[in-house]
C-alpha positions in Angstrom: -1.5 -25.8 -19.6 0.7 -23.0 -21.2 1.1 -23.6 -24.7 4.0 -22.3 -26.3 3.1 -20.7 -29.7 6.2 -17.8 -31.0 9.1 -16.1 -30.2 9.8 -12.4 -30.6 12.9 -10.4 -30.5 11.9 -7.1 -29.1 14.8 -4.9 -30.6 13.2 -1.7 -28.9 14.5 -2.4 -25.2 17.4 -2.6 -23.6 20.0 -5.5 -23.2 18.9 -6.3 -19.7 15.6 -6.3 -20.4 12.9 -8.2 -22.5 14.5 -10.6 -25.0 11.3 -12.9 -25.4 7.7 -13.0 -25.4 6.0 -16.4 -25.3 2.3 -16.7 -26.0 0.6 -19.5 -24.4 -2.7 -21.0 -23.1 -3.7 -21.2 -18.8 -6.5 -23.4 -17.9 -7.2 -22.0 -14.9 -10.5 -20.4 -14.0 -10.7 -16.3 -13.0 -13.6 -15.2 -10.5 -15.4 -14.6 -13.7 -15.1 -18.6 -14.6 -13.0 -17.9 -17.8 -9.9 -19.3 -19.0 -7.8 -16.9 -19.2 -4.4 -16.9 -22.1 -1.3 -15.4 -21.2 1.6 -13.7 -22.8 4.8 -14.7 -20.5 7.5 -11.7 -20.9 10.9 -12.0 -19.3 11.5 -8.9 -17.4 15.3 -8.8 -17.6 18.3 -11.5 -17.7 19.5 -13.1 -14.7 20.1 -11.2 -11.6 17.7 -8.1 -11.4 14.8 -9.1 -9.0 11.0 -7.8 -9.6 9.3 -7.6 -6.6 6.1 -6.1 -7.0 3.6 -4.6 -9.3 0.6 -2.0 -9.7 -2.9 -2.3 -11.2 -1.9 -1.0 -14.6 1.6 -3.4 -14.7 4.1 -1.2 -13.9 6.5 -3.2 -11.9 9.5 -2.3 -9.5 12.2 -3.9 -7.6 16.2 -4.0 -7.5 18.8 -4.9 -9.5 22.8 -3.5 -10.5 24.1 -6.0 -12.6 27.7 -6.3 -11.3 27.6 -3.2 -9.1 25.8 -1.6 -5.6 22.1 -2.9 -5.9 19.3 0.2 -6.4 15.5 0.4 -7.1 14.4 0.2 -10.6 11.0 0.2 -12.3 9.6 -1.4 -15.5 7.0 0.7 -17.5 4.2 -0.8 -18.5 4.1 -1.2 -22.5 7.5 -1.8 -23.3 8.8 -2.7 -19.7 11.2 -0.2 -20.4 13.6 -0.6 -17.1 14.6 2.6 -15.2 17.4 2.2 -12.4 16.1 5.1 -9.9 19.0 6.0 -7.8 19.3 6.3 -4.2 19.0 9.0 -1.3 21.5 11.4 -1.2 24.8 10.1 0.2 23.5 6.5 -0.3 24.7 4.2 -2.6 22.1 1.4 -1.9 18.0 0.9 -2.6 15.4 -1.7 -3.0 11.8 -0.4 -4.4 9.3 -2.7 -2.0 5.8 -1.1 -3.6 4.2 0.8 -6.2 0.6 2.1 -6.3 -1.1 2.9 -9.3 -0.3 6.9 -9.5 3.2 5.5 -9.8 4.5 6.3 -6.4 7.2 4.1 -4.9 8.1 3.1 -1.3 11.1 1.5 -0.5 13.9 1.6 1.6 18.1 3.0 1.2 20.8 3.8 2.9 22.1 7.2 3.6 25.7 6.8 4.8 24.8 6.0 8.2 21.8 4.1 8.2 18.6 2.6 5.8 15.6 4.1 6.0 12.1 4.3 3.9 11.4 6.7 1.1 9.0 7.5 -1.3 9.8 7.9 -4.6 7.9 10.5 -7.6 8.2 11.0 -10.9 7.4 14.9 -10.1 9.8 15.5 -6.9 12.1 12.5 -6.8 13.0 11.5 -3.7 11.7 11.7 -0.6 12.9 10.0 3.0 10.4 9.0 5.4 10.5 10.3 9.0 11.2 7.6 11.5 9.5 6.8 15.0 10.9 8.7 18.0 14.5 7.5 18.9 14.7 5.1 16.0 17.7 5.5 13.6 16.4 3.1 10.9 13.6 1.6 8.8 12.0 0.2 5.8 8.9 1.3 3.6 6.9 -2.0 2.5 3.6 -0.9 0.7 1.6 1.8 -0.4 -2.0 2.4 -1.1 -3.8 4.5 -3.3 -3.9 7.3 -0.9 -0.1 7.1 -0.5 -0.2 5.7 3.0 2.9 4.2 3.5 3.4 0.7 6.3 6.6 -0.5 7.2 8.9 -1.1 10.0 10.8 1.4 12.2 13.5 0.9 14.9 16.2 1.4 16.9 17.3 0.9 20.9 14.2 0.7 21.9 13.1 -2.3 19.6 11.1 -2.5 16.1 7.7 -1.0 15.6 5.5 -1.6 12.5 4.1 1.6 11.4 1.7 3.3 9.1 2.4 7.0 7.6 -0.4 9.0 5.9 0.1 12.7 4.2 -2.6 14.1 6.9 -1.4 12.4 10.5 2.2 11.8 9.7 3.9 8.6 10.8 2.0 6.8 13.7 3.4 3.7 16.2 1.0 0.8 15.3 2.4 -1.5 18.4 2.2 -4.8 19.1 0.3 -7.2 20.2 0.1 -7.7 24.6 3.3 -9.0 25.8 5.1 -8.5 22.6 7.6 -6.2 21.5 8.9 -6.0 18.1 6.2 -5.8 15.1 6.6 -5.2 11.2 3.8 -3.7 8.7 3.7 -5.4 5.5 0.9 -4.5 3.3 -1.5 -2.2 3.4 -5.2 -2.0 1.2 -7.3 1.2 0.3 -8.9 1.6 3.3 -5.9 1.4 5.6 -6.2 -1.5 6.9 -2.7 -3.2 7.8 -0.9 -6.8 8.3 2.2 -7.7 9.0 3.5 -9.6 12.4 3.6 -9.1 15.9 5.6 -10.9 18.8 3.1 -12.1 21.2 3.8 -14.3 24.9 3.3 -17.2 22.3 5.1 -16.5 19.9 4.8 -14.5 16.2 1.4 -14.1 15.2 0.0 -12.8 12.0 -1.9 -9.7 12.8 -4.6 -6.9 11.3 -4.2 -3.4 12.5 -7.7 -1.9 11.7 -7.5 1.8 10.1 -7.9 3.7 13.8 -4.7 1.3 14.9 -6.7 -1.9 17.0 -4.5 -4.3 16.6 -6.0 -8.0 15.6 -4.5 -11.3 16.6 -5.1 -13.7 13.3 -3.9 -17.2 15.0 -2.4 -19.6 13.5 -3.6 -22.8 11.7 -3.9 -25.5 13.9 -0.9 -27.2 15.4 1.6 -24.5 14.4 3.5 -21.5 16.7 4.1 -18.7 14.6 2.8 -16.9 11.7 2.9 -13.7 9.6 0.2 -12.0 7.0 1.8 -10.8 3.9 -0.9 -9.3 2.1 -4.4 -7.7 2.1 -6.5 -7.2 -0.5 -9.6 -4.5 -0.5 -11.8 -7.2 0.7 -10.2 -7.4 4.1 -8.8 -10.8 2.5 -5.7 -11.8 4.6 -2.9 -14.4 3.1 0.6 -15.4 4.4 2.2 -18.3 6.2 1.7 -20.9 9.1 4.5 -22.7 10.6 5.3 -25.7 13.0 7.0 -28.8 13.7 5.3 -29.7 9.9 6.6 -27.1 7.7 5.4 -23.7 6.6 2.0 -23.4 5.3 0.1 -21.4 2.8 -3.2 -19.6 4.1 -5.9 -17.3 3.5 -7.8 -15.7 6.5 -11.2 -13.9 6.3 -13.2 -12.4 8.7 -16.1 -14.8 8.4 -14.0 -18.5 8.4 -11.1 -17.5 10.0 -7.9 -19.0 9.2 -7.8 -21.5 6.3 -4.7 -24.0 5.2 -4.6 -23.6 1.5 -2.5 -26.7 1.2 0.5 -27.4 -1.4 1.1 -28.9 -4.4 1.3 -32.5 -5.5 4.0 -34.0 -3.8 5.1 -31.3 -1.6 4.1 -30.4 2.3 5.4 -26.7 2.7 3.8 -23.7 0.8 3.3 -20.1 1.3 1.0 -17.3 -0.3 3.0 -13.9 -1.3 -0.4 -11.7 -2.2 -4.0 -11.8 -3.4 -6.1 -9.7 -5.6 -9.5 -8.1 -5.3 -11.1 -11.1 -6.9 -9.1 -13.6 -4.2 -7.0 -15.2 -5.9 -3.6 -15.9 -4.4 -0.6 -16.9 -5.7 2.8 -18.0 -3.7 5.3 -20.9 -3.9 4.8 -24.5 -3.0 7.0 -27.5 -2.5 6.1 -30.2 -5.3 7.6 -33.5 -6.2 9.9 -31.8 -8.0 11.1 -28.7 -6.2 9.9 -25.3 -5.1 7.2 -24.1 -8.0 5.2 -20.9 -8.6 1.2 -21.5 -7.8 -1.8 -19.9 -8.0 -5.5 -20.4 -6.0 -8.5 -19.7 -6.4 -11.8 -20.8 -4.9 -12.9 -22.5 -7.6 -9.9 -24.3 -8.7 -8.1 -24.4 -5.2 -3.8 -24.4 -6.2 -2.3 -24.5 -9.6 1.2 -25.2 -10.9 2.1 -22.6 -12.9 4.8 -24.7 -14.6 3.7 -26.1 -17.6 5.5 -26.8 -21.3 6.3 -23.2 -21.9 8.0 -22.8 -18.4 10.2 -25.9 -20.0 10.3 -24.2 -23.3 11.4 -21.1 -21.8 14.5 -23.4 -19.8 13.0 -22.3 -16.2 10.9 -23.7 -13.6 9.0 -20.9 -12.2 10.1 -21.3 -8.7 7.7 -17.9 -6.6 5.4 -16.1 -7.6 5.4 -12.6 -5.8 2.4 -10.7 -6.9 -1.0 -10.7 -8.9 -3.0 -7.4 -9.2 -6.5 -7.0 -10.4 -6.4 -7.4 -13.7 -5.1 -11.0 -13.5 -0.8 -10.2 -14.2 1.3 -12.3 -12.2 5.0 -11.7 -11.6 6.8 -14.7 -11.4 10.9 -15.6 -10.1 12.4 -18.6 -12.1 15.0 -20.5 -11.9 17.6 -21.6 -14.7 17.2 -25.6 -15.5 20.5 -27.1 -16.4 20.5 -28.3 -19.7 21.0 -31.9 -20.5 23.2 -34.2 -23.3 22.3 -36.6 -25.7 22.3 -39.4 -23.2 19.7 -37.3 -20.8 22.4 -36.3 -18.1 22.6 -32.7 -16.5 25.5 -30.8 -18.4 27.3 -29.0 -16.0 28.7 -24.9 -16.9 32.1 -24.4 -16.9 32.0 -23.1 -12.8 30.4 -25.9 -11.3 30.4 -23.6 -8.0 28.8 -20.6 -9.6 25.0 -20.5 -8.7 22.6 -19.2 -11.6 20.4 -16.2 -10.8 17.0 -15.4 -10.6 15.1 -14.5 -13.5 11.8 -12.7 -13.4 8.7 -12.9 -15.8 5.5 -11.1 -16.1 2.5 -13.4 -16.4 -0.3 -10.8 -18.3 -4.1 -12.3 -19.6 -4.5 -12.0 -22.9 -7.9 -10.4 -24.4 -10.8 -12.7 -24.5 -11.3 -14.0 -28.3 
């Protein structure tokens, strides 16, 4: 379990970012069988949403307080948070990626349309070409090499797509009968996954790095599907669905497609990434709402709530990411505080729905 140890008031950042930094205690077992302890930082207050992060922490995502949302970025370090801008004549952006040069795909509108970018600390911004005859599009990851996958489209449908510095943007397709398709991760050796429409409905699929594309399945008794992330292992994870729910599951080449369950009390799950050393982390439905998990082979899933979540007032409801060296970002929800006589006090707008807050989950160094 996490536990909760110290508050500090990090006077160095600004308002909307980092206000507290919680040490605490995981037992869950790493691919090297040690337990790991985590500091848990809070990104930012309510209503700027992390979405994903690089090898070295730096983390990027949305957020505009009361006005237009735009990408941001937090350094590493301090988290110092950076609001990036948009294209020119935009006014919109979201930051989807970031690799570990500190490049940044995304997607934002330009007056007429969104499209994908890249974004550089040396030259700024850059919009993506499109597909033939397509009028918009989004940029969802990036690899080392800069490769960005996404989606493209227009009339003629939606394509997933992969575009690399040498060969410029290239039509990944769909599977045999289907039509639309969407990229959504990419590793270091250019492999892809993402979702295809098939005869039988949407399947998770693996584009291989010369553009074969790779029918995943789905795990038995579902009828649709999507990958959401690759690691560098050719690992696959996403979600399963059917008349049961959505499912959490990890494909490899060598078992195939495998159901990676939920937490206690719950029947719906579904993995958001996985790192070099497998593990995966998602959401799950539990006995007592939605809550942030992680999995690993030897420990199968693991709440990642524990007594400094509670300290902290949150439940951590998703977790998006995990890189390699063990950092987790993390969404949480507000809990609703309670009186004396253990019922919910209610804010002054009963109507008014609390946002998101965001965490950053990062191993401490072995003692």
């Amino acid at each position: 379990m996490f536990i909760p140890t110290r508050q500090v008031q990090l006077h160095s950042l600004p308002i909307f970012a980092l206000s507290l930094l919680l040490a605490g205690i995981l037992s869950v077992q790493n691919s090297l069988a040690q337990t790991s302890a985590y500091t848990i930082v809070e990104l930012t207050p309510a209503g700027e949403i992390p979405t994903r992060l690089n090898n070295l922490g730096d983390v990027v995502g949305r957020g505009g307080g009361s006005g237009q949302a735009q990408a941001m970025s937090w350094t590493r370090g301090n988290m110092q948070a950076k609001h990036l801008g948009a294209l020119l004549a935009g006014d919109y952006s979201s930051a989807s990626a970031i690799n570990d040069a500190g490049e940044i795909t995304g997607f934002s509108n330009t007056g007429t349309s969104v499209v994908p970018f890249v974004w550089k600390a040396k030259g700024g911004w850059q919009q993506l070409p499109l597909l033939p005859g397509d009028n918009g599009g989004q940029g969802l990851a990036i690899n080392k090499s800069g490769d960005v996958v996404g989606y493209s489209s227009g009339p003629n449908g939606t394509r997933a797509f992969r575009l690399t510095r040498r060969e410029g943007i290239r039509n990944l397709g769909c599977l045999e009968g289907g039509n639309y398709s969407r990229a959504r991760a990419v590793n270091d050796s250019a492999q892809v996954v993402g979702m295809s429409e098939s005869p039988a409905g949407n399947r998770a699929v693996l584009w291989t790095k010369d553009g074969q594309v790779h029918n995943l399945g789905t795990l038995p008794g579902d009828t649709v599907s999507e990958a959401i992330a690759i690691n560098n292992a050719g690992e696959v994870v996403g979600c399963s669905k059917g008349s049961s729910g959505l499912h959490a599951f990890l494909w490899t080449e060598a078992t195939g497609m495998q159901n990676l369950g939920a937490l206690p009390g719950g029947s719906a799950s579904r993995a958001l990434d996985i790192n070099d050393a497998g593990c995966v982390v998602g959401s799950s439905l539990s006995s007592s709402g939605d809550h942030a998990f992680i999995w690993t082979k030897q420990e199968g899933m693991t709440d990642l709530n524990s007594a400094a979540s509670a300290t902290l007032g949150v439940v951590f409801a998703e977790a998006h990411a995990i890189n390699n060296t063990g950092q987790i970002l993390i969404l949480g929800k507000t809990v609703p505080e309670a009186d004396s006589n253990g019922r919910t006090a209610h804010a002054k707008h009963d109507c008014a729905v609390a946002p998101a807050t965001a965490f950053l989950l990062t191993p401490a160094p072995a003692q």
